[in-house]
N, C-alpha and C positions, 0 to 999 in steps of 0.2 A: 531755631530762634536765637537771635543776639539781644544781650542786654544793650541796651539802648546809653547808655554811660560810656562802656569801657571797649564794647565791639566784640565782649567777651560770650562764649557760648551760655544758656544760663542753665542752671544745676534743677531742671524740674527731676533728676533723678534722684533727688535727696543728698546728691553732692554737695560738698562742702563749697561755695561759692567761692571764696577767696584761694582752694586749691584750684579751680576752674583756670581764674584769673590768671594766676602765677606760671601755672602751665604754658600758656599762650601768649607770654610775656617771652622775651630773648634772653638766652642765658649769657651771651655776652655783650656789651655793647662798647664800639672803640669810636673814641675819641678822634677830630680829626688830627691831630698829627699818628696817631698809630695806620690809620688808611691812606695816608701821606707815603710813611714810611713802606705796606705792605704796597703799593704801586708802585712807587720807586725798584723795590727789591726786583717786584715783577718784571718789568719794564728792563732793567739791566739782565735779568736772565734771558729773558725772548731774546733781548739783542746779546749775548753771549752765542746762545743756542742757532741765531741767525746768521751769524757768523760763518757756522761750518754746516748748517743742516739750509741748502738751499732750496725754496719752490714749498716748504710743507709750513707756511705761518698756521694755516689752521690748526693742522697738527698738534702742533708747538704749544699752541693757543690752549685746546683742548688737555694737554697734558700737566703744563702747569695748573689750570683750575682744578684738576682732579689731586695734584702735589698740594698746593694749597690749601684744598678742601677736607685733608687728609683722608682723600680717595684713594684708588687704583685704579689701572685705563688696560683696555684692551683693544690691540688695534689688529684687524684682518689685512693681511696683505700678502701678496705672490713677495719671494724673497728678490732683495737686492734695494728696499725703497730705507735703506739707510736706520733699521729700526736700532741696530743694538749701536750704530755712533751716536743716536742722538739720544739713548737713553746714557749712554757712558759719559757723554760730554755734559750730562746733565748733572751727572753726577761730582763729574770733575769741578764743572762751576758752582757745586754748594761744599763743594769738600767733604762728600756721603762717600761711604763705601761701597763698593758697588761688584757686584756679584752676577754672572751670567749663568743659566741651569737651561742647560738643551735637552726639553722634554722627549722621551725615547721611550718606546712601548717596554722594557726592560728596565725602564726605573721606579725604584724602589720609594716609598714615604722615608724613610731612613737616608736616603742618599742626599736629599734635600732638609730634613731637619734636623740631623745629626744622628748620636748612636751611643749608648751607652759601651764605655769599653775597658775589659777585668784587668786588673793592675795589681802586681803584686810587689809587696816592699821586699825588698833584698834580705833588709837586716832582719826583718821582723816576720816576714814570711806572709803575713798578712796580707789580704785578698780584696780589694774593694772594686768599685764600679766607679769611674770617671766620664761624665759626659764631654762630648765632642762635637761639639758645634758645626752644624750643615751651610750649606751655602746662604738660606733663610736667615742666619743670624748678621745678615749686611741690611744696610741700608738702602741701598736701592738695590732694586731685584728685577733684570732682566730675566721673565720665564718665556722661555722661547718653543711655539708649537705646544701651548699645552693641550691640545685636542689628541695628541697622538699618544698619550701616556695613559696607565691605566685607572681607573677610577678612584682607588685609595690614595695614589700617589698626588691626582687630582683634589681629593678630598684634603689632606696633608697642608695643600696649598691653601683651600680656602680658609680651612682653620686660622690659618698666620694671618690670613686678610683679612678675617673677618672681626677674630678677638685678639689680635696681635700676641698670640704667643704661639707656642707648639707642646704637644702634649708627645714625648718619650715616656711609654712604659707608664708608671702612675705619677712622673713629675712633670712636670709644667714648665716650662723653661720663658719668660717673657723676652719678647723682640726689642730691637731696637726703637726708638723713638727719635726720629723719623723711622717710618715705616713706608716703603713705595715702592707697589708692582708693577711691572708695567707687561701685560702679558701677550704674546700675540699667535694668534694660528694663520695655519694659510688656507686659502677657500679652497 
């Protein structure tokens, strides 16, 4: 049942009504020159990306709403249908960093989000542990074939996608902001 006011669901569970409300309310709302500007942006990257990625507008289409949305996209295809130019060129027209990881039944969680590594000072002899940043700490992340790697290493990745960081050992390392995978297997 909706309240008849606001369209809002109504709290016969002893819910607090005005949390009801607020819930079901948008937490952002943009102005029209800010959806001016995000079409414009849009609109100039399609035609960047149209440029050199010929025949895949849907593609294209589908990819930026998921960059936008700050999604990630997964796309199935036998090799050669242009996937990691038109992730790289994607990269290139927003000026992201951009990283390729060729999933392989032999890769490690480690090879992808880096690795803690012992360092010792000269003068002082002292012994510590210096993290090393994996391919995961770019901006855009072409993972290519992830069906063929093994489960943890799989796992590794969704953690980044999911809560955008990666967890080394007991620390937590946060990702980039932008964050954008783009992953693909082959049928």
């Amino acid at each position: 049942m909706n309240d008849e006011a606001t369209g809002a669901p109504e709290a016969s569970d002893g819910a607090d009504p005005d949390v009801v409300e607020a819930a079901t309310e948008p937490s952002v709302v943009l102005g029209d020159e800010s959806i001016e500007q995000l079409n414009s942006a849009y609109l100039k990257i399609r035609e960047q990306l149209g440029r050199v990625i010929v025949g895949q507008d849907a593609v294209i289409e589908q990819l930026l709403i998921a960059l936008f949305s700050r999604g990630h996209c997964m796309l199935e295809g036998v090799p050669g249908l242009a996937k990691t130019l038109m992730i790289s060129t994607l990269s290139r027209s927003l000026s992201m960093s951009f990283a390729r990881i060729q999933f392989t039944p032999d890769l490690m969680p480690s090879d992808i989000t880096g690795t803690d590594v012992l360092q010792e000072n000269r003068e002082t002899g002292e012994r510590t542990f210096r993290f090393i940043e994996g391919p995961l700490f770019h901006e855009v992340i072409l993972a290519d074939e992830i069906n063929r790697t093994p489960p943890k290493t799989q796992a590794a990745l969704l953690e980044a996608m999911q809560e955008r960081q990666v967890t080394v050992g007991r620390d937590r390392h946060e990702l980039s902001d932008p964050f954008f995978v783009l992953a693909t297997q082959n049928p």
